[in-house]
N, C-alpha and C positions, 0 to 999 in steps of 0.2 A: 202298640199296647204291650207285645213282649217285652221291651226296654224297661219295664217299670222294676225299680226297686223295690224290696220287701225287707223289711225288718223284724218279721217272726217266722218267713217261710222261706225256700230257695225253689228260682223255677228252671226246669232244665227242659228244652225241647230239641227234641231228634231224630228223623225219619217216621214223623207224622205223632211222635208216641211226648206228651207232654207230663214231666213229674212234677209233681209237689211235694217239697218235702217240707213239713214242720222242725223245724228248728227253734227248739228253744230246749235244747234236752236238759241246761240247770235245773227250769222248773218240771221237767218229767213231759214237755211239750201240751202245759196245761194253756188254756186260752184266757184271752183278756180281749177289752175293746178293741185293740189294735190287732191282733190275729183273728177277728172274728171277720172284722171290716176286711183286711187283705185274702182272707179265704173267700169273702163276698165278690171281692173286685178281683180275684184272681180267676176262678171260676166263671162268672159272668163273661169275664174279658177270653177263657179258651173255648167258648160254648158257643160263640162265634167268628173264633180264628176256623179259617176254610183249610188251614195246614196241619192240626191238632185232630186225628183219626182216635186218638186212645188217651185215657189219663190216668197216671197211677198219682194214689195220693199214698206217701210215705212218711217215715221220719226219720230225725236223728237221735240218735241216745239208746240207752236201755227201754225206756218207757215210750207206747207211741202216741198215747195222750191222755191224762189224767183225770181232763174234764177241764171246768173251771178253775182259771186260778185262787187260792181263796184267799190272798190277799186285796186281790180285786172284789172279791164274794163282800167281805168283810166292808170293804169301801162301800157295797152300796147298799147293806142295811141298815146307812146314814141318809140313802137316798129319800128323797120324795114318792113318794105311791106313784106321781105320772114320771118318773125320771128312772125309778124300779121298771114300770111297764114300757117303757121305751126301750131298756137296757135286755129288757125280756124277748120283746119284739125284736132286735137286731143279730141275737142269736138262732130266733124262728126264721127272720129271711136268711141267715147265712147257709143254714141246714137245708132250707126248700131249694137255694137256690143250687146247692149241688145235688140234690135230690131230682130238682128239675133240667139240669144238664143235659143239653139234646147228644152229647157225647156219652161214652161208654166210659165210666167209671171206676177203677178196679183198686183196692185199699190191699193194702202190704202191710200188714200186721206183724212187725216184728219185735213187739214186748207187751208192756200190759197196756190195758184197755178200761178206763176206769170212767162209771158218769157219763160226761157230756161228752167222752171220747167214744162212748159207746154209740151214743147220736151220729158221730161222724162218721163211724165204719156202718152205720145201720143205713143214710143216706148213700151209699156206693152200690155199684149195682153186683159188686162178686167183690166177697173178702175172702181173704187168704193169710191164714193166720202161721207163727214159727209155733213150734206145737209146742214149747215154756212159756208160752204168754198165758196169763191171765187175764180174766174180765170180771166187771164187779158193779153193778148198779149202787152205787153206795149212799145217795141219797138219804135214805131214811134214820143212817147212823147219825146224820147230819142235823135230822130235823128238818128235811127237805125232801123235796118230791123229783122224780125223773119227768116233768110236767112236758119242756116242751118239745124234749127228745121222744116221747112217748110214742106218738102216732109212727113212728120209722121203725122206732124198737119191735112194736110190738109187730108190725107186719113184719120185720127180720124173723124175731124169735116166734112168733104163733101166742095168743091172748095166755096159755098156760103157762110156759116158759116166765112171760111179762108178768105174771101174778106170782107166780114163786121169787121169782128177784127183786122184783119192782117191791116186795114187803119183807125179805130177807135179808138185803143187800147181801147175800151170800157171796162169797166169789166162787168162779167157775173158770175151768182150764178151757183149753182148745179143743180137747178132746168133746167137752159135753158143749163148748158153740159149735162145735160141727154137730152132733147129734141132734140139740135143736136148731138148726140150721139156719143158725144168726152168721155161722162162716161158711165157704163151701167146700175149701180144703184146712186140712190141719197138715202142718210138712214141718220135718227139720228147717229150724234155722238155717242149717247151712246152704238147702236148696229151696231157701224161699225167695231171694233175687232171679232162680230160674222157672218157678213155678208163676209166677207173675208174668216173666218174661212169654212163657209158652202162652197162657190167655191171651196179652197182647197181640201177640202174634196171630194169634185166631182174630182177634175182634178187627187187627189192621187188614188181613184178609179178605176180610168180606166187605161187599157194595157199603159205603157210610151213607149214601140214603138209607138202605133197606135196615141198616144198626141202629140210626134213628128213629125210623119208622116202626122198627120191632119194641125198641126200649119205650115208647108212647103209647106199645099198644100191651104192653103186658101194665104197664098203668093205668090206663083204661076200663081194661079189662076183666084185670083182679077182681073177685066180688061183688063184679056186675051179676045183678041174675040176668039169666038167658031170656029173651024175649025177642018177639019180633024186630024191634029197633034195634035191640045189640046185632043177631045176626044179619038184618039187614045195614047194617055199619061193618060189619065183617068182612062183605062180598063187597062194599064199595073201598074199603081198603084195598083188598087185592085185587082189586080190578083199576084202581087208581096207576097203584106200583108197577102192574103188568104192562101198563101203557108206559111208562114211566121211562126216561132213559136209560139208568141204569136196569133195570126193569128187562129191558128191552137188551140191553146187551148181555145182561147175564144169562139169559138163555141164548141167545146168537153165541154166544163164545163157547159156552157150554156143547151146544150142537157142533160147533165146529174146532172144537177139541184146538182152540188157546185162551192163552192167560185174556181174563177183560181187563178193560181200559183202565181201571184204576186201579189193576196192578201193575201196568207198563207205563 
């Protein structure tokens, strides 16, 4: 599966930590049918590599992704209504399907952020931005809507946030995606390859069932109201994982003060 070539993206994998980089920085790392499809199948295909503990999705260029490309935009409001809705639909499973990543996701924001690009940092599960980037819902300048990136946005940003940009296309620095906490650090460029590098380091540390099983459950859980069944789903979680091998050894190790098993 790793063997596969990519003609909008490069894959790098090593010591458990899998990167993606968009490449296409002429167009600003904007997408098209072909980088939407290889994010699809690149993602799907490390969600069930057993050797892939962490992913960063990054880019090359100035810009880490502009959205859509609009010359491809342009090509398909020659489309058909079902050939439009197909085209629509393939960008919503590209998004879900990193959204739904049983691995830990982490996006390296190192320039602007525009649109559909905002989709893509909003599906990761911790962005980390260089603190000269900008972000820009710009949809509306367009005569279009932020439709199918919406649901990710707006849980990133919070429903207020999404209503002041989503009808503004204003642009916003690093500094205010951190404060509405669409990113969760803002850092110099120049120590954003290590700010990335230090989460990894955290997420490849710990048990990868229990990083799976946590990233499922804060999806779950979000916005569930509290009721008998959620917290009776709560306790058969942790009573699952306690049985669980890893489960099982990360307190045995713990008590007996070494490294567990899936760090040696």
């Amino acid at each position: 599966v790793m063997m596969m070539t990519y003609s909008t993206l490069t894959l790098h994998h090593a010591a458990g930590v899998a990167t993606v980089t968009l490449n296409r920085p002429e167009v600003r790392n904007a997408f098209n049918e072909t980088s939407i499809a290889e994010l699809t199948n690149v993602f799907a295909a490390l969600g069930t590599d057993e050797t892939v503990r962490a992913i960063v999705l990054a880019a090359e260029g100035v810009a880490f992704c502009a959205g859509a490309d609009l010359n491809w935009m342009k090509q398909m409001a020659a489309y058909s209504d079902t050939e439009n809705l197909a085209d629509a639909g393939r960008l919503a499973i590209m998004l879900r399907t990193i959204y739904l990543c049983p691995k830990p996701v982490v996006a390296s924001v190192q320039g602007d952020c525009y649109a559909g690009g905002m989709g893509l940092v909003a599906v990761c599960d911790i962005a980390v931005a260089a603190d000269h980037a900008q972000f820009c819902l710009s949809e509306v300048k367009l005569g279009l809507i932020p439709a199918t990136i919406s649901p990710y946005v707006i849980k990133a940003m919070g429903d207020n946030a999404a209503r002041r940009y989503f009808l503004t296309a204003e642009r916003f620095d690093a500094a205010d995606a951190l404060r509405i906490g669409f990113v969760a650090q803002s850092v110099p460029a120049t120590t954003l390859d290590a700010s990335v590098a230090g989460i990894v380091k955290a997420l490849v540390s710990a048990s990868p069932d229990a990083v799976r099983e946590a990233k499922r459950l804060v999806r779950d859980i979000a916005g569930a109201p509290i009721t008998d069944a959620l917290i009776a789903d709560t306790a058969e979680r942790i009573a699952a994982v306690r049985a669980s091998t890893q489960g099982r050894e990360g307190v045995q190790s713990f008590l007996e003060k070494r490294k567990p098993a899936w760090l040696t």
